[in-house]
Every structure is written in structure tokens, then in C-alpha cells.
C-alpha positions as CSV (number, residue, x, y, z in Angstrom):
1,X,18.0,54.4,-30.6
2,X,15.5,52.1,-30.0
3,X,12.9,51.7,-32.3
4,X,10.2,49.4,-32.9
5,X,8.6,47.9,-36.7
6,X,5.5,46.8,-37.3
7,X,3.8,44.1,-39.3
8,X,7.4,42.8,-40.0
9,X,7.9,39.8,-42.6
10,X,10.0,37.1,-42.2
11,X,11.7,37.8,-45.5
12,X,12.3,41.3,-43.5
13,X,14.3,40.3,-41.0
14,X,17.4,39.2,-42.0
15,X,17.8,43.2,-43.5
16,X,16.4,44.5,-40.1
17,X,19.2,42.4,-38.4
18,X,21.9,44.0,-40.9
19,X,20.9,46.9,-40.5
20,X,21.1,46.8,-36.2
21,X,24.6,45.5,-36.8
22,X,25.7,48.1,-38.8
23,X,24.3,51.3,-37.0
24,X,24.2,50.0,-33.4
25,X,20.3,51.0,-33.2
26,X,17.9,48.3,-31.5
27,X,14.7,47.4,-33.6
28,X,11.4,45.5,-31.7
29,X,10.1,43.6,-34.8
30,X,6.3,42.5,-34.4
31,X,4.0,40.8,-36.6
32,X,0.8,43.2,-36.1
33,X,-0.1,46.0,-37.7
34,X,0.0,49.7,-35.9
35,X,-3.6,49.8,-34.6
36,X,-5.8,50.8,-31.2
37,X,-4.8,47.7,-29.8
38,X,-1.4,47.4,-30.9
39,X,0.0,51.1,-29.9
40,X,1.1,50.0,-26.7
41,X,3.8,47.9,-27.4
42,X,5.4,51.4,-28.4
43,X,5.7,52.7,-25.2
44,X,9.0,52.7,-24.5
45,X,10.7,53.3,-28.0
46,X,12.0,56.3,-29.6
47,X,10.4,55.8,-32.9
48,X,8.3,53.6,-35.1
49,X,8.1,51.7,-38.7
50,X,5.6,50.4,-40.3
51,X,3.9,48.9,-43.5
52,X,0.1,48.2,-43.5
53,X,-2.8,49.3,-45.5
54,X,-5.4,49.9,-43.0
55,X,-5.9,53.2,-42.1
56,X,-4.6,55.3,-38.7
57,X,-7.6,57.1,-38.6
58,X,-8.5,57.2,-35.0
59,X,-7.2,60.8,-33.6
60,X,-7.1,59.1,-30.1
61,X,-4.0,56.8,-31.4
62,X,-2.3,59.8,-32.3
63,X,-3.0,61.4,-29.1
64,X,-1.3,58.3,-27.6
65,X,2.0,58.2,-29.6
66,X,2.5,61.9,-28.7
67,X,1.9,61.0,-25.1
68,X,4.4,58.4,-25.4
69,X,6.9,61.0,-27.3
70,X,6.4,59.5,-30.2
71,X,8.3,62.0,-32.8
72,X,8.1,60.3,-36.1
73,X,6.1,57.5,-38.1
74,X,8.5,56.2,-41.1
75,X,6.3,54.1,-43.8
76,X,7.9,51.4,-45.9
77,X,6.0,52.5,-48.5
78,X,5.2,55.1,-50.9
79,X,1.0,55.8,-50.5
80,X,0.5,57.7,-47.6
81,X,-3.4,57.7,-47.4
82,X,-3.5,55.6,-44.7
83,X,-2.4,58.3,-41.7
84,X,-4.8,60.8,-40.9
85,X,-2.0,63.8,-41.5
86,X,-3.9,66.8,-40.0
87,X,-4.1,64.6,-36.6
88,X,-0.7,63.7,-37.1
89,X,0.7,67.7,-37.3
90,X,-1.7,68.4,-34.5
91,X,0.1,66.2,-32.3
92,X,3.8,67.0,-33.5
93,X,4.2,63.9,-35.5
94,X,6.4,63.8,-38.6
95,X,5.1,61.2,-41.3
96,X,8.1,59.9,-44.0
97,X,7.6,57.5,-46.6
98,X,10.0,55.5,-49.1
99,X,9.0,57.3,-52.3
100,X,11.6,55.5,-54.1
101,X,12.6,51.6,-53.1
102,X,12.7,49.6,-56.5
103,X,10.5,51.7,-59.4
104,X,11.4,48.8,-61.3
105,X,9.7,46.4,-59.7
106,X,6.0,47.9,-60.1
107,X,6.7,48.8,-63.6
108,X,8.0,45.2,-64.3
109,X,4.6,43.7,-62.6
110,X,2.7,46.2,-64.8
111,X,4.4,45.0,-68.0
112,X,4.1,41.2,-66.7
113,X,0.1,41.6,-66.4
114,X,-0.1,43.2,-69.9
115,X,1.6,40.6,-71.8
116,X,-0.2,37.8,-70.0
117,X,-3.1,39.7,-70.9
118,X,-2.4,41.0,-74.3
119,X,-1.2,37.0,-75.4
120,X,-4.8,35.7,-73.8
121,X,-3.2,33.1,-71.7
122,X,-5.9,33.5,-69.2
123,X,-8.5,33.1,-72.2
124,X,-6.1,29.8,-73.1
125,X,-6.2,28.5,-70.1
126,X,-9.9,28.7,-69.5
127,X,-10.2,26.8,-72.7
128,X,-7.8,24.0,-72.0
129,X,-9.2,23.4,-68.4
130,X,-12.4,22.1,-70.3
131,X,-10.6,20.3,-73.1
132,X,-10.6,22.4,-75.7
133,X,-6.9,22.6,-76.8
134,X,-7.4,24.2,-80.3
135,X,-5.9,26.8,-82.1
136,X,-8.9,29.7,-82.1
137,X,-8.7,32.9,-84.2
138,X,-10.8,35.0,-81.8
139,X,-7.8,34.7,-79.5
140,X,-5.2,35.7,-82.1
141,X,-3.2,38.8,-80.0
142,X,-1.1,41.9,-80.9
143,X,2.5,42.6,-80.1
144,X,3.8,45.1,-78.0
145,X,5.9,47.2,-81.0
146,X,2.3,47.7,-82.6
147,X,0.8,49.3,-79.7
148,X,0.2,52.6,-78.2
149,X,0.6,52.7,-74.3
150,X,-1.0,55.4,-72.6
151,X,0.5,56.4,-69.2
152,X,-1.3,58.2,-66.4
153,X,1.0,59.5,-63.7
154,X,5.0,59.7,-64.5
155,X,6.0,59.7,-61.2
156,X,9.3,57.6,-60.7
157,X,7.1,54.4,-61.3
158,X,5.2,55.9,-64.6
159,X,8.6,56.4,-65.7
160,X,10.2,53.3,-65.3
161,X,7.1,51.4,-67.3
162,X,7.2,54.2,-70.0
163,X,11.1,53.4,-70.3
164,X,10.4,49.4,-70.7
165,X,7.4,49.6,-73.1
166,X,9.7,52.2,-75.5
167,X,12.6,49.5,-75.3
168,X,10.1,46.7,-76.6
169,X,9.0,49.3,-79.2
170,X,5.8,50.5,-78.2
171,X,4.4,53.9,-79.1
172,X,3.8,55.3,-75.3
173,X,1.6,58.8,-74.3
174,X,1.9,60.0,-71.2
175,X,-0.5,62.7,-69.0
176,X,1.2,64.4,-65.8
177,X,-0.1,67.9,-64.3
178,X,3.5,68.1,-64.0
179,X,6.4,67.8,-67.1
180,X,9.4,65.9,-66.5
181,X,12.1,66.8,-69.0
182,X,13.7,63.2,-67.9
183,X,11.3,61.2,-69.8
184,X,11.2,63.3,-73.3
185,X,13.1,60.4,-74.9
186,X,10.5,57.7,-73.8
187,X,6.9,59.8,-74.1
188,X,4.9,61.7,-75.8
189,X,3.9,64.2,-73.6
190,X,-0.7,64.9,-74.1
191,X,-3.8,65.4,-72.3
192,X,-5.6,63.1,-70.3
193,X,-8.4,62.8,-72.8
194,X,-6.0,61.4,-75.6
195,X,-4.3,59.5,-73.5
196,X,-7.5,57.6,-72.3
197,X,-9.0,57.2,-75.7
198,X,-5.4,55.8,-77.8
199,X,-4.3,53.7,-75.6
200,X,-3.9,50.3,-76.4
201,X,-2.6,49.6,-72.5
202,X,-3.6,52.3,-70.1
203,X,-1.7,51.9,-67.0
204,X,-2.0,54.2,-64.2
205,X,0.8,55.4,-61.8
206,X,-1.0,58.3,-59.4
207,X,-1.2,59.0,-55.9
208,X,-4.9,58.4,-54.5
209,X,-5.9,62.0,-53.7
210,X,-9.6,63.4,-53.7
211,X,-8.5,65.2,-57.7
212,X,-7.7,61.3,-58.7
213,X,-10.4,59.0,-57.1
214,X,-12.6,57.5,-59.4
215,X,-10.4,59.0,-62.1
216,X,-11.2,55.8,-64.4
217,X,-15.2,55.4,-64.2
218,X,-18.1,54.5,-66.7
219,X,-17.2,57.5,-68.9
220,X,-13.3,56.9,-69.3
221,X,-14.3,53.2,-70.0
222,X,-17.1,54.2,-73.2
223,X,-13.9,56.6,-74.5
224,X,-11.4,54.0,-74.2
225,X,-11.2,51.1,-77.2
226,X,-13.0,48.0,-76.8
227,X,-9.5,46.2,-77.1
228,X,-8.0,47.9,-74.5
229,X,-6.7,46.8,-71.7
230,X,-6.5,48.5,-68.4
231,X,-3.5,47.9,-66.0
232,X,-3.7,49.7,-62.4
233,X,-0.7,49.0,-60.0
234,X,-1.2,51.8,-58.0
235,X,-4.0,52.6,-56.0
236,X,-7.7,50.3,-56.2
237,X,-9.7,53.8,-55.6
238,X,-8.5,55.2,-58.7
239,X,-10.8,53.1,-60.7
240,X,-14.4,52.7,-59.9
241,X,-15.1,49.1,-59.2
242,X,-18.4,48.4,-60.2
243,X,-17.8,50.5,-63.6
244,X,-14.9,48.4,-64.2
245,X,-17.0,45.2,-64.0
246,X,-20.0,46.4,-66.4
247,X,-17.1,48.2,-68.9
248,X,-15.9,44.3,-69.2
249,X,-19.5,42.7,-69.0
250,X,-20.3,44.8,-71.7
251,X,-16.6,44.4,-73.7
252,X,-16.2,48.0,-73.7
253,X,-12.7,47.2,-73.0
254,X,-10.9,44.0,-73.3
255,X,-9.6,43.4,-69.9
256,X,-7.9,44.4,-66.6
257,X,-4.6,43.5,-64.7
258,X,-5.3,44.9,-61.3
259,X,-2.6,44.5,-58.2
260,X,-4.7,46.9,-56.2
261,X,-8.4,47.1,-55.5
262,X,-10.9,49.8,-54.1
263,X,-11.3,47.4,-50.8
264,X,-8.7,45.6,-50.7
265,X,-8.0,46.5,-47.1
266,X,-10.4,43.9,-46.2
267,X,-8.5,41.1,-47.7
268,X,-5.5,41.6,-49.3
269,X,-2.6,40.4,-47.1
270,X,-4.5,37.9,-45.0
271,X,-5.8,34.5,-44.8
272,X,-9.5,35.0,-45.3
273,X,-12.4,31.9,-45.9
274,X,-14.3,32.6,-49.0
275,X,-17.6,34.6,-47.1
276,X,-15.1,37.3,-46.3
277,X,-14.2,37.6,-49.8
278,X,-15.7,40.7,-51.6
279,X,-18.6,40.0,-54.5
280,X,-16.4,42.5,-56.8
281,X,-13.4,40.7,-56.7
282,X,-15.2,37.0,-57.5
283,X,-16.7,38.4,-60.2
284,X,-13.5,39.7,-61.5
285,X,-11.1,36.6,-60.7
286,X,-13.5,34.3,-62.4
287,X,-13.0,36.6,-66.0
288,X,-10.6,34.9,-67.8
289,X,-9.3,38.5,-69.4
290,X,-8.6,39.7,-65.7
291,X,-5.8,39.0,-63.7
292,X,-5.7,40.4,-60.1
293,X,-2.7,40.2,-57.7
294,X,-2.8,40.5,-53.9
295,X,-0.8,44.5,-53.7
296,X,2.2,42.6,-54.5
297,X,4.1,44.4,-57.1
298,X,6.3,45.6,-54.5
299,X,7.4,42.4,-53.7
300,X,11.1,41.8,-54.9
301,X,14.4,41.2,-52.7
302,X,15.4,45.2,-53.8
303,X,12.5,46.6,-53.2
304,X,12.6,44.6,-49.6
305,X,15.9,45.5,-48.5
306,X,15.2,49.4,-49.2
307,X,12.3,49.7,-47.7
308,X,13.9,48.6,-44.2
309,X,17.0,50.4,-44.9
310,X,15.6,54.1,-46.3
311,X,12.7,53.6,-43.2
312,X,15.2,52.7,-40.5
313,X,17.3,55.8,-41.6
314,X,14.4,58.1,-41.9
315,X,13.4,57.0,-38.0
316,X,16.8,57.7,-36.6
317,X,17.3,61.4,-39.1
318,X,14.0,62.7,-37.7
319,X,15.0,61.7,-34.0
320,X,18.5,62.9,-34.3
321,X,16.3,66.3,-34.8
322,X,17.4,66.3,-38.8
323,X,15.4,66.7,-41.8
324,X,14.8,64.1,-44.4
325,X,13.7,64.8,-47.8
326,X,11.2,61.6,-47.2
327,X,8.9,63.8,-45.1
328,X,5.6,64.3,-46.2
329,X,4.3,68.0,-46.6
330,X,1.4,68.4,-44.0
């Protein structure tokens, strides 16, 4: 087969070359994204991966893949929101994603951002960068076995966070339309409403569908404690921006560790100069009790090497004319 990859990292490569050794499949590894402009440089292959947050919504690039014979598009990553799926079945194209490359990894990110939060090292730091190197008992913090966290979502990633928050002795709520009997011995399974107004750490782990956008707006923040803190490392559209910078204006809650934002597209993953950079997101990387990370919770060596490997495979299954259980349902 010969297949080509999109928006490849160096740090990707040395997998992608494995992986041509040890299946005898050629892969075409470019540096750009899948776009209008870019969709040429298909022509030729049998299939195609990719990784990239801006959206395929032009139904014309569709068109063209399926005038190429373009079968299959295999994602190295979970969110599919970026394809435009009803112009992908339209033109016979089978979308597959890596539900599943390193659950650990977000979940670890997730409990990273709390404790820097939750130990006001941020607030610290502020503090020391004008001097002030004193002991302060407004920024006295909690530990972890005295808190409730509330998850949102226990999906494969909800459940790994719910799993390291029980080990470190945290009481930890869950709410999921659907019950997994896997995580009984980490969660207390409740409603959304109690999850949103007990939790000491609310961390969210859903898919961004039209049910789930804006799920966390101005009247989740007034329910929510005003020591709270709010922890999204899954999609930016879940929360609303702008209620998420007047909730922590006003100290409705106590802060935010964000790896995702509603428009991030614009910036996240590139080299930008500072008039390109969002208002929302300068207001919230100047608040000491924020910390916001560039969509990188993905970003360890396992999560790496499985996203090539379980995309590669998916590419070549679908072509072979096999089913994968990584296709998405259109």
C-alpha cells in the first residue's frame, strides 16, 4: 500500500519508519495539514492519515479524494468534529479514529493541572515575581484525600482520571448517559446537577457534540463552589468562554486548567506574533489561578507511537476491504 500522512512530527517519524519496515507498506510523510490546497499531493496514494484541528468542511475536498479513489481517512486522534461526516458518506469515504492511544496520558495532564492549581503555585509565583516571598494564609490549599472530584464523561479517559484521583484518596462523582460497571470501584455513579454543584475538581471528559456544547456556561458556574476548580482536557467548546472569564472575574469559582479552548484552531499548534493571539486567551493566561496548555495532553512517547501504529493499521484494514472497529458510525 501506499499511503500518505499528514501534518507529520518529527518526533513521528522514527515510529512511521518502524512501522514501513515491519509491514512493507510505503508512507509519504508531509508537514501540512489536509486542506484545499494540500489535497493534491494525495493523488496517487491508496489512503491517507492525518492529525489537525482545523476542520474538512469544504464538500468540494471530499469530492476530490473520491475522485482520486480515496477510500478511507484514519485520524490520529480521538475527536472527530473536524470532518464533515455526511459529505464524507456521500462520497464513499470511511472516517476511523484512535479512540484509545494512551488514556493515561490525558488523565495524568488533568491531575498535573489540578494539583498545580489546587497548591496555588501559579498564585506563588505571581507573588515572588514582584518580591513578595512570604508565607500568606489566603493561599493556604487543600489536599487531594479531602476533596470530592466530580467527573463528566467516563469514557476511557474519564476513567483513567477517576482511577488516579481514588488512588490519592479523593471522594470522586461521576455523570455518564451511559453506566459502566468497570468503574463501580472508583465512582459514585449521580446526576449531572450533583456532580456540578460538589465538586471540588470538575473535570470534563465528553465528545463535543451539539447535546454537550456549552455544557459548562454562566449557570453551571453560579451552581458550582466558589473554590472550585474547573479542569477541561477535552474539548474548548464545552465550556463557554466568555462565562468562564466573568465566573473567575467574579470568584464564582476558583480557577481553571484548560488544554483546550473554544478557538483554539486559530493558534494552538503554531507560531503566531501576539495580534493573532485571541483577547480570551490573554485574559486568561495573565490569571495567576489559570493555567492553559497548547492541546497537549496527548503528548507522551505512548500515546505517539499508537497513534501512528493503530492509524497506519486502520488505513491498510479499510483498503484491504476489512472492517475496523475504529470506524466512526455515519
Amino acid at each position: 500500500m501506499k499511503l500518505i500522512m499528514y501534518s507529520v512530527r518529527d518526533a513521528e517519524k522514527p515510529y512511521i519508519e518502524a512501522w514501513e519496515k515491519k509491514t512493507g507498506n510505503d508512507v509519504k510523510m508531509v508537514t501540512e495539514p489536509l486542506n484545499a490546497d494540500t489535497v493534491k499531493l494525495a493523488e496517487g496514494y491508496d489512503g491517507i492519515s492525518l492529525q489537525q484541528t482545523t476542520k474538512l468542511g469544504d464538500e468540494q475536498l471530499y469530492e476530490q479524494l473520491a475522485a482520486m479513489g480515496i477510500k478511507q481517512l484514519a485520524a490520529r486522534m480521538v475527536g472527530v468534529d473536524i470532518f464533515d461526516l455526511d459529505a464524507c458518506k456521500a462520497n464513499g469515504i470511511i472516517v476511523t479514529n484512535v479512540p484509545i492511544y494512551s488514556p493515561r496520558a490525558i488523565a495524568e495532564m488533568g491531575v498535573t493541572q489540578a494539583m498545580y492549581l489546587l497548591r496555588r503555585i501559579g498564585e506563588f509565583e505571581q507573588r515572588m515575581s514582584h518580591g513578595d516571598f512570604r508565607w500568606s494564609d489566603d493561599l493556604i490549599s487543600n489536599e487531594i484525600y479531602n476533596l470530592t472530584v466530580g467527573i463528566v464523561g467516563l469514557g476511557n479517559i474519564g476513567g483513567a482520571t477517576a482511577q488516579i484521583y481514588k488512588a490519592l484518596g479523593a471522594k470522586v462523582l461521576a455523570y455518564d448517559p451511559s453506566y459502566n460497571v468497570e468503574y463501580e470501584p472508583y465512582v459514585e455513579y449521580t446526576d449531572f446537577d450533583t456532580v456540578i454543584k460538589n465538586a471540588d475538581i470538575l473535570s470534563l471528559h465528553t465528545p463535543l457534540l451539539p447535546s454537550t456544547e456549552n455544557m459548562i456556561a454562566a449557570p453551571q458556574f453560579k451552581m458550582m463552589k466558589d473554590n472550585a476548580y474547573l479542569i477541561n482536557m477535552a474539548r474548548g467548546k464545552l465550556v463557554n468562554t466568555a462565562d468562564l472569564i466573568s465566573a473567575l472575574e467574579n470568584k464564582e469559582i476558583a480557577g481553571a486548567g484548560l488544554d483546550t479552548l473554544a478557538d483554539e484552531t486559530s493558534f494552538f499548534g503554531k507560531q503566531v506574533t501576539s495580534d493573532q493571539i485571541p483577547d480570551d486567551y490573554k485574559k486568561l493566561a495573565a490569571m495567576p489561578n489559570v493555567l492553559v496548555t497548547p492541546h497537549v495532553a496527548f503528548l507522551t512517547e505512548t500515546s505517539i507511537r499508537n497513534m501512528v501504529e493503530i492509524s497506519l493499521n486502520d488505513a491498510v484494514t479499510i483498503l484491504e476491504g476489512k472492517h475496523s472497529r475504529n470506524e466512526i458510525r455515519m
